[in-house]
PLY file of the C-alpha trace (Angstrom):
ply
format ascii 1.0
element vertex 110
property float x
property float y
property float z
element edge 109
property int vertex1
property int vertex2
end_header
0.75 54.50 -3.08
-1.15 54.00 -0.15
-4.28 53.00 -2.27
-2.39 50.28 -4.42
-0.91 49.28 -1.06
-4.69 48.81 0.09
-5.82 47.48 -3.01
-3.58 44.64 -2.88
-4.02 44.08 1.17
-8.13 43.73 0.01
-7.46 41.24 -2.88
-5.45 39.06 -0.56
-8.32 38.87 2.33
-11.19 38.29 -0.21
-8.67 35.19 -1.58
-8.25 34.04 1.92
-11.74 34.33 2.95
-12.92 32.66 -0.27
-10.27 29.55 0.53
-11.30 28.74 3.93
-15.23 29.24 3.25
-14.65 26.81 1.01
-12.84 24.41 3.11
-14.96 24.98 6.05
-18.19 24.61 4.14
-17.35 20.73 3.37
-15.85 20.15 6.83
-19.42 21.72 8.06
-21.03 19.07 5.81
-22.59 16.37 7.46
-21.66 13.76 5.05
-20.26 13.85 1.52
-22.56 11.39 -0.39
-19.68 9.83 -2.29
-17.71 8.96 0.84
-20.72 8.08 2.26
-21.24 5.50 -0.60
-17.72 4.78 -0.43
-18.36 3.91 3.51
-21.53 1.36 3.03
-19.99 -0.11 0.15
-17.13 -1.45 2.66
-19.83 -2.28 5.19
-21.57 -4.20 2.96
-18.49 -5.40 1.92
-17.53 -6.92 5.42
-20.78 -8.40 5.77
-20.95 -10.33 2.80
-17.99 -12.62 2.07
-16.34 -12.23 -1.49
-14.86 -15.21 -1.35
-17.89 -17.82 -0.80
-19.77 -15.93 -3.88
-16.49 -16.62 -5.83
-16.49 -20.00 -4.90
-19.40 -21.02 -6.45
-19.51 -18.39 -9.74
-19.01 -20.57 -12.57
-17.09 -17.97 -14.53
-14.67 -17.78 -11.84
-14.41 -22.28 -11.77
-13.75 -21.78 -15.60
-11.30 -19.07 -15.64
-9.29 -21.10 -12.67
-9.61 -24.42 -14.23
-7.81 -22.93 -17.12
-5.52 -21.31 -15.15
-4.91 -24.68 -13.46
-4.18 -26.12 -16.71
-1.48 -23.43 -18.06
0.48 -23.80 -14.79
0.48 -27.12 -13.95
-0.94 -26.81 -10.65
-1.36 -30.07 -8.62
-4.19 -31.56 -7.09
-5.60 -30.12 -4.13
-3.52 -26.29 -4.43
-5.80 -23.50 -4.28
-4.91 -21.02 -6.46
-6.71 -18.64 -4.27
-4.34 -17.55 -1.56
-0.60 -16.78 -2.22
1.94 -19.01 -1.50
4.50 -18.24 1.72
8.17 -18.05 0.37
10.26 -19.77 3.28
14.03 -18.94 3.21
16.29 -20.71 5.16
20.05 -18.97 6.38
23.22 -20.14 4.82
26.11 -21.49 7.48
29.05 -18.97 6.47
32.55 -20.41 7.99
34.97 -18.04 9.58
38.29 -17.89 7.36
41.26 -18.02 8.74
43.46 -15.37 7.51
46.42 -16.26 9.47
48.99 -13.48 10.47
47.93 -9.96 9.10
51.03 -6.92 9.21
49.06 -4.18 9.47
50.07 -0.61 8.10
52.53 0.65 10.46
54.19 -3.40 10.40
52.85 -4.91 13.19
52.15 -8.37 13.26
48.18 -8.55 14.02
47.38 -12.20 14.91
43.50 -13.43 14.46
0 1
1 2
2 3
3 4
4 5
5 6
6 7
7 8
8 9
9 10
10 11
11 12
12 13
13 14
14 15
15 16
16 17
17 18
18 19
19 20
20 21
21 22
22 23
23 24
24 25
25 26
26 27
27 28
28 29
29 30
30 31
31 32
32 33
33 34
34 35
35 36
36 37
37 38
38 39
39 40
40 41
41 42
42 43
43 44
44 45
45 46
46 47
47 48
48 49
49 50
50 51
51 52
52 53
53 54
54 55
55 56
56 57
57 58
58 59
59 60
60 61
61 62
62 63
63 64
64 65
65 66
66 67
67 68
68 69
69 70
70 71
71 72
72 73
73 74
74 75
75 76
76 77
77 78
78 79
79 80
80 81
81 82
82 83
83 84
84 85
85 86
86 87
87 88
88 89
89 90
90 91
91 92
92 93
93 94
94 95
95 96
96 97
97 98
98 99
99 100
100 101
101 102
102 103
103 104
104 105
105 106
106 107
107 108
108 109
């Protein structure tokens, strides 16, 4: 009994110490090389702008001229930045309801 007990007390330390090696051994890292790519992709990123090289691809021109022409767009829209939806608030009027009797009949006046 007291070996089974003892047994099972071992198998759950080895786990345990085999978990947090493992986790500990990549936060010991000093980088990852894929988040590392991941990181001077995005600088690289910020440093060149997207948008100018888009401007002047000719694939992109085609693709939004076309785009232009299913949608009717009209001279001068750019089709490259998303439109701001405005919404205005509706006047509501109060109603006059008049005399109310309310449940135990009184007269409630508004």
């Amino acid at each position: 009994m007291l070996a089974s007990r003892l047994a099972a007390v071992g198998r759950t330390v080895q786990l345990q110490v085999r978990r947090n090696f493992g986790a500990s051994a990549i936060a010991l890292q000093k980088a990852d090389p894929i988040q590392q790519l991941f990181l001077d992709k995005i600088k690289e990123y910020r440093q060149n702008d997207v948008r100018k090289e888009a401007a002047t691809d000719p694939d992109m021109l085609s693709e939004l001229e076309r785009l232009k022409g299913m949608y009717k767009v009209q001279e001068g829209e750019d089709m490259t930045t998303l439109s701001v939806p405005t919404y205005q608030d509706i006047g509501v009027e109060n109603i006059d309801l008049g005399t109310t009797t309310s449940a135990d009949g009184v007269e409630v006046t508004e």
